[in-house]
C-alpha positions in Angstrom: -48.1 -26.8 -44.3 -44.7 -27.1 -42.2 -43.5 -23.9 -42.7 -45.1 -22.4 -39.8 -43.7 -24.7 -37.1 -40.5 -24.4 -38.3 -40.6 -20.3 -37.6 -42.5 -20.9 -34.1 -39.5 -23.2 -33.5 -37.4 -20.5 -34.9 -39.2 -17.8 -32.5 -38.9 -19.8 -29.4 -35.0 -20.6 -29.9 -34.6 -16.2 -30.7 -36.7 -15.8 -27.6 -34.9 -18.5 -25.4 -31.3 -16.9 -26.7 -32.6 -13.0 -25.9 -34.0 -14.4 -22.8 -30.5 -16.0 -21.7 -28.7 -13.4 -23.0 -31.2 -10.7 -20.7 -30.0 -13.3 -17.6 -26.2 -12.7 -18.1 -26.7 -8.9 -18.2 -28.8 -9.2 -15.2 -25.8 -11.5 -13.6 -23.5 -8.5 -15.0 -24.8 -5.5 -12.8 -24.9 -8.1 -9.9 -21.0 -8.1 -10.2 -20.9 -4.9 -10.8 -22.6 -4.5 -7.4 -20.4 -6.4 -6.0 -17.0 -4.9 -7.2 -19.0 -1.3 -5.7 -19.6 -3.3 -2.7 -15.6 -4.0 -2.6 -15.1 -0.9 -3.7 -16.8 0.6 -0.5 -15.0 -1.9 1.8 -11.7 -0.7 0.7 -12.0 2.7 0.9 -13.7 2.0 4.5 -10.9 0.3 5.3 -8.6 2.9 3.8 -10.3 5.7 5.9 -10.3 3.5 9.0 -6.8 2.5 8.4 -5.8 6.4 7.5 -7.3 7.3 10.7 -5.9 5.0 12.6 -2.4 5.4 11.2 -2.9 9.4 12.0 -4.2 8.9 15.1 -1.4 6.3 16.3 1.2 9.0 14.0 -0.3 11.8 16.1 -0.3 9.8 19.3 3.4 8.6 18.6 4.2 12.4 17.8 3.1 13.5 21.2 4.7 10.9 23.0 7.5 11.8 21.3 7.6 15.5 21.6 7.0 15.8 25.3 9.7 12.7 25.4 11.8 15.5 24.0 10.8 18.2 25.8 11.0 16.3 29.3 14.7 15.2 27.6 15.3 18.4 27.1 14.0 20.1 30.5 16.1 17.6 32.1 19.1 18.4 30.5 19.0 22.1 31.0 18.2 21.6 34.8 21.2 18.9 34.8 23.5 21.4 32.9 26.4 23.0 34.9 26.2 26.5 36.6 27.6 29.0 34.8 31.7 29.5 36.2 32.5 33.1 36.8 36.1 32.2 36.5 38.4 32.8 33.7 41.8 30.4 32.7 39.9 28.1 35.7 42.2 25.6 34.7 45.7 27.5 34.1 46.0 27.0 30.8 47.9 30.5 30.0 52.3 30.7 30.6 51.0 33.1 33.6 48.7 33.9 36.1 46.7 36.0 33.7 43.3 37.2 35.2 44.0 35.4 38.5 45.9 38.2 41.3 48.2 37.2 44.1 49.1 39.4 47.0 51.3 40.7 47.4 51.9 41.6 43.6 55.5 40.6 43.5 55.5 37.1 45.4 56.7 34.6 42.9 56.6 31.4 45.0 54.0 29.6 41.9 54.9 28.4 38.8 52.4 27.1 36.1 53.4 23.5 35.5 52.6 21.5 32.1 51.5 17.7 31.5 55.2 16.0 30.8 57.0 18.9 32.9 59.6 16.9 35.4 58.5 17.6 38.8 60.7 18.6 41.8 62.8 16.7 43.5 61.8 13.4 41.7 62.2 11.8 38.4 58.9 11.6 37.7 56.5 13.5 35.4 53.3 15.6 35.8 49.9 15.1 34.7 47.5 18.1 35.2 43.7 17.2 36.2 42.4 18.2 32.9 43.5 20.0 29.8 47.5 20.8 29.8 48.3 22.6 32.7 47.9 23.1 36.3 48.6 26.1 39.2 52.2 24.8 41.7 52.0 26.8 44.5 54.7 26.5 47.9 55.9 28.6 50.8 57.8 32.0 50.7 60.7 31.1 52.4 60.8 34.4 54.7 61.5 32.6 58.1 58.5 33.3 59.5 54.4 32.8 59.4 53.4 33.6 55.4 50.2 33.7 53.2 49.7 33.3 49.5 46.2 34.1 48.2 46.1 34.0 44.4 42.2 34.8 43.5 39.7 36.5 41.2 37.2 39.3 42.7 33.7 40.4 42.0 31.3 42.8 43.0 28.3 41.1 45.3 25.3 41.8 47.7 24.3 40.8 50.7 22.5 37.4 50.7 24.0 36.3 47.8 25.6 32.8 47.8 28.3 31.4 46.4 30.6 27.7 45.7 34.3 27.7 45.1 35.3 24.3 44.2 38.5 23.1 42.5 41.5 20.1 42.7 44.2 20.2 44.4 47.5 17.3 44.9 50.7 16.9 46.3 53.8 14.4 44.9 54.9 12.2 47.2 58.8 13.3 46.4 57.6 16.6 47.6 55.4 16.6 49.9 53.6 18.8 52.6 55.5 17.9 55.9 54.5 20.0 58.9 50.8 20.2 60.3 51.0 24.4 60.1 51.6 24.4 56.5 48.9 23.7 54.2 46.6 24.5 51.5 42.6 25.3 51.2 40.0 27.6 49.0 38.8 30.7 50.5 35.6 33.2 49.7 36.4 36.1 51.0 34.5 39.2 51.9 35.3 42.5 51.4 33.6 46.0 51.3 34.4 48.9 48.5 37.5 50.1 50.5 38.8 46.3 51.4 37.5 46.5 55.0 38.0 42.4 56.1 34.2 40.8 56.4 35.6 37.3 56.7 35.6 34.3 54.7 34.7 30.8 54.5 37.0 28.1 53.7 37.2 24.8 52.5 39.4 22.1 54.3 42.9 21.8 53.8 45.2 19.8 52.4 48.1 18.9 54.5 50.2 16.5 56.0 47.4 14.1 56.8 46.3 13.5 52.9 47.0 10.9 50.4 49.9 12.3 47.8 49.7 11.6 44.0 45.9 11.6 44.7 43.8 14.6 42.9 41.5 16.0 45.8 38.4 17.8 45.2 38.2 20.7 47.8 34.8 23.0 47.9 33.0 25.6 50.0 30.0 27.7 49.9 29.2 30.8 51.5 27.1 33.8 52.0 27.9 37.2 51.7 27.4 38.9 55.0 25.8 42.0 55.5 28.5 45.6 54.6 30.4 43.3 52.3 30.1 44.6 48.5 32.9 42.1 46.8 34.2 38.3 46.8 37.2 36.7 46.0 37.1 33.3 44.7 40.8 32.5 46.6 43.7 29.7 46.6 45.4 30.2 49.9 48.8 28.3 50.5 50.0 29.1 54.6 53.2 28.1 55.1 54.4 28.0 59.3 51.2 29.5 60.0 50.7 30.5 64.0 54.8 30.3 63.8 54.9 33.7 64.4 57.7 34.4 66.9 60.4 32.5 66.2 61.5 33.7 62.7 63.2 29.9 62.5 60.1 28.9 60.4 62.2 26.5 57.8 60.1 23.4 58.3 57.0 23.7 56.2 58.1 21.9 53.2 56.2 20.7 50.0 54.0 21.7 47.4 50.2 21.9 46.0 48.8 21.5 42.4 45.6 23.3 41.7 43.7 22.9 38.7 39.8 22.7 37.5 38.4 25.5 39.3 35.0 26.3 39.4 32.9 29.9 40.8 29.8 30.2 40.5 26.4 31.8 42.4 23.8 29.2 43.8 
């Protein structure tokens, strides 16, 4: 007779465990859920964050790139024209590619960094690199030129700039108002017909000495002209042309760091 309560008891307790047991399985796929849920979240916030990070890369990228580029264009329009010259700063024991007329004047000398100038204990030091162009007066006794220059073919309307150092010592230096120094582009046609020049100002009696100068000029060629010469001129007594007693234009000029090029 008290068998039978003792298996509904028995029943109930199975039932109560299987029920409790079905609740904790149901409280499983709820966290399961929940880690999907978390899942999703991160890889939302991995794609947003991905996006973002390409988008802001991408953005930084272009910013950067046409930083460049506008770098860039800058530098190339800042960059220095191209110099036609050759040895522009004297660097060679001679004259080299630069001519003089006429070709047997030897009143120049190329002077080094260290060399002892004239007339003075002191040393030299050329503008740049080693070496620098001395050039002074012939000596004839009367009015005299020295161009030493380079030449090139040219056209009409084309323009040019000659621009290069010059300087003086003060143990030696230019003395008389008719004897100076300046940079010339000259003009000349196919058979060296004279089609003028323009000139830079002059170094003379009135400058500083031991002071590097920077002299320039620019000029057009004028119409018949076919050539240019990118000229140092050194007059020595110039206008003195009568007396033959021309013994006062003392002094020296240093050239160095030329520069020719078209505009």
């Amino acid at each position: 007779m008290h068998a039978r309560p003792l298996t509904l008891n028995i029943g109930l307790a199975l039932a109560l465990t299987l029920g409790t047991t079905t609740l904790l399985g149901c409280g499983d796929k709820e966290d399961s859920g929940t880690e999907e849920a978390d899942a999703d979240t991160d890889a939302d916030t991995d794609a947003d964050t991905d996006a973002d990070t390409d988008a802001d890369t991408d953005a930084d990228t272009d910013a950067d790139t046409d930083a460049d580029t506008d770098a860039d264009t800058d530098a190339d329009t800042d960059a220095d024209p191209t110099n036609l010259l050759t040895d522009a700063g004297f660097e060679g024991k001679d004259l080299g590619t630069w001519l003089i007329y006429p070709t047997d004047l030897a009143n120049w000398a190329i002077i080094n960094t260290g060399d002892t100038l004239y007339k003075s204990s002191d040393t030299f030091t050329a503008f740049e690199g080693n070496s620098s162009l001395k050039v002074y007066g012939q000596w004839s006794g009367w009015e005299n030129e020295t161009p030493i220059y380079q030449e090139w073919p040219a056209k009409e309307g084309q323009t040019f700039t000659l621009s290069g150092q010059m300087w003086m010592h003060s143990d030696d230096p230019l003395t008389a108002t008719h004897t100076y120094a300046y940079l010339s582009i000259k003009y000349f046609d196919d058979s060296y017909s004279y089609y003028g020049s323009s000139d830079s100002d002059w170094l003379d009696s009135k400058d500083t000495a031991n002071t590097w100068m920077e002299m320039s000029v620019t000029g057009k060629i004028p119409a018949g002209a076919t050539k240019a010469q990118a000229a140092i001129e050194f007059w020595q007594c110039a206008g003195d042309k009568s007396s033959g007693q021309c013994w006062d234009g003392n002094g020296a000029v240093y050239i160095d760091d030329m520069m020719f090029y078209q505009n």
